[in-house]
C-alpha positions in Angstrom: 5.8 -3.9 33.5 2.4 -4.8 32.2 1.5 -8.4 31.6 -1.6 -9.1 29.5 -3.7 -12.1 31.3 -6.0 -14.5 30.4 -9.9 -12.7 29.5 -11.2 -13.2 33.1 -11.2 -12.1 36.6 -7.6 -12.8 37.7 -7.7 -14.8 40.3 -6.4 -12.5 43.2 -8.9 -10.1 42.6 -11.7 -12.7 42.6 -10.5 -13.9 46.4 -10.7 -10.2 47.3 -13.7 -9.4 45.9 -15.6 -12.7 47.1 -15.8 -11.2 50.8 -18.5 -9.9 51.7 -17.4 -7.7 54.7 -14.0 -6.5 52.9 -14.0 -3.2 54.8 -11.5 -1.0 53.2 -10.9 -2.4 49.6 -11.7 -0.2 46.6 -11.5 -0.3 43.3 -11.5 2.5 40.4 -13.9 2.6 38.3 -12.8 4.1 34.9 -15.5 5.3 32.1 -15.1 8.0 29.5 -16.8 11.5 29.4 -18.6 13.0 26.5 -15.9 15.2 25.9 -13.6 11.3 25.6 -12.0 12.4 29.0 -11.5 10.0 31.5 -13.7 10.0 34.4 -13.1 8.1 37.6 -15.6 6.9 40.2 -14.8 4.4 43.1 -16.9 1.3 44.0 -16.5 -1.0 47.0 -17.3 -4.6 47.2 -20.4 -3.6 48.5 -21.1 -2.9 44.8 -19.8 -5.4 42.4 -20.1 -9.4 42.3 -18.0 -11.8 40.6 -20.4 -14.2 38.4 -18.0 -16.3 37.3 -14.6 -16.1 35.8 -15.8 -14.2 32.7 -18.6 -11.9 33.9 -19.0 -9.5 37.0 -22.5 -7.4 37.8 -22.3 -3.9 38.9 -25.0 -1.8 41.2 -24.1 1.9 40.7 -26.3 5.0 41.6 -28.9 5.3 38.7 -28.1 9.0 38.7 -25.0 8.9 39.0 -22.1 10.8 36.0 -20.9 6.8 36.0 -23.8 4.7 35.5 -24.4 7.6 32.1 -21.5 6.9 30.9 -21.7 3.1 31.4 -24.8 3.1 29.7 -23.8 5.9 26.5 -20.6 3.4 26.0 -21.5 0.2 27.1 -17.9 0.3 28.6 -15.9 0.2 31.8 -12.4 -0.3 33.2 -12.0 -1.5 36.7 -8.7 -1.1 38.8 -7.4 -2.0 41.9 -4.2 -3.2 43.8 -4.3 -6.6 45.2 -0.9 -8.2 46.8 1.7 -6.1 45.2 0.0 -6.6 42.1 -1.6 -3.6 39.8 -5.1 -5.0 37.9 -7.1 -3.1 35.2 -9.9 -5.4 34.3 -11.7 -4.3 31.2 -15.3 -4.7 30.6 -18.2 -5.0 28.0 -21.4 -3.7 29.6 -25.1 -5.3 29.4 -28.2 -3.6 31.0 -29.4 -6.1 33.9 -32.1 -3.4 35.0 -32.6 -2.0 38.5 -32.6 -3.6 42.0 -34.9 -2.2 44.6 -33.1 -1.8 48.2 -34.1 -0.2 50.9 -36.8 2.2 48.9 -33.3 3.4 46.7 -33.3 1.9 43.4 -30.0 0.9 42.0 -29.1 0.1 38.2 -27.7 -3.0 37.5 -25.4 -3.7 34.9 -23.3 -7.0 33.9 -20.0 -6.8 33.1 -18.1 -9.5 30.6 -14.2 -9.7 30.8 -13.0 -8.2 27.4 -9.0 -7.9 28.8 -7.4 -8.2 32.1 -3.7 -7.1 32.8 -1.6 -7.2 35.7 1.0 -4.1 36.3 4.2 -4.7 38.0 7.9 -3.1 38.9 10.9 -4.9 39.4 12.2 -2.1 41.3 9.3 -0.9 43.3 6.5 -2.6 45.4 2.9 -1.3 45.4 1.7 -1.4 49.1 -1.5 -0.6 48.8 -4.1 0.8 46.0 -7.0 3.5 47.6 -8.4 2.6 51.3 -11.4 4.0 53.1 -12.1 3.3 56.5 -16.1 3.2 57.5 -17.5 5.3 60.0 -20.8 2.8 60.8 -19.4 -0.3 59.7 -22.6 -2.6 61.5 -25.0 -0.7 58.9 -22.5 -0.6 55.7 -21.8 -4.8 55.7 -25.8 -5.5 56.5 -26.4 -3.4 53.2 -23.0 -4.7 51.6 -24.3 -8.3 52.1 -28.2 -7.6 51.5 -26.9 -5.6 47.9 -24.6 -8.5 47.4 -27.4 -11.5 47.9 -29.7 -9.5 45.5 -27.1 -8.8 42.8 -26.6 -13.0 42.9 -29.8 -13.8 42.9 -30.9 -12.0 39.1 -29.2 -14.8 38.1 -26.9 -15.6 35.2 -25.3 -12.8 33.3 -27.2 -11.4 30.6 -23.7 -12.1 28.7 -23.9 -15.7 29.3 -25.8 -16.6 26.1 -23.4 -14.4 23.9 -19.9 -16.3 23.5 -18.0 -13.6 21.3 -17.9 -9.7 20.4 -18.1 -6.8 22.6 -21.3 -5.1 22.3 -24.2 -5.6 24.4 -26.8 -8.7 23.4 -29.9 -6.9 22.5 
């Protein structure tokens, strides 16, 4: 059963994604192809910061098939399974530029809350969404946290000035 939610982060996700060091945790990150198929793409919290209820920012690869069609659309759906609990967070994309780390540039992108729902069965109980276990774990959090710090640091979300509609502020 799908419950629509208030137009934030819910909550659960938020604690989640507010640890640093969440080794394991992953989220799918949906976008639409060219051809309007769906592509998937998965990001860690190595990648992704909450703001603040309402906005999120994004690093992704700048070369990547999901940062193009993040930036063609301007659009992105995030997923994941937190405590039983099925989330799809859907989000209006703004271009926050690139972020130098370690000589590999990522883009930057900030995400505002355009729909959250929560997906549950009364006669089933979702254990887990997708897991990855890290083979160097010492050198993943250092860049997890150093990615993280930076992300926080460009300061507010581009969105923050905007207080309606969906499309990017110019």
């Amino acid at each position: 059963m799908s419950t629509l939610l208030d137009r934030k982060v819910p909550p659960a996700l938020r604690a989640v994604l507010d640890q640093d060091d969440n080794e394991g945790f992953t989220m799918a990150l949906l976008t639409v192809t060219e051809e309007a198929f769906p592509h998937q793409a998965l990001i860690s919290v190595g990648e992704i910061v909450v703001l603040d209820d309402e906005h999120v920012r994004l690093a992704t690869w700048p070369s990547s098939t999901t940062t193009r069609h993040m930036a063609r659309t301007g659009r992105c759906a995030l997923t994941a399974v937190v405590d039983g609990v099925s989330y799809t967070v859907l989000l209006a994309l703004a271009s926050h530029g690139e972020l130098a780390l370690l000589g590999a540039p990522l883009t930057v992108v900030d995400g505002r809350v355009v729909e959250a729902s929560a997906d549950t069965a009364p006669y089933a109980v979702l254990e887990s969404g997708i897991r990855f276990r890290l083979t160097d774990p010492a050198s993943v959090f250092d860049r997890w946290v150093t990615t993280r710090r930076l992300l926080r640091e460009l300061g507010p979300s581009v969105w923050s000035t905007r207080t309606t509609g969906d499309q990017a502020p110019p």
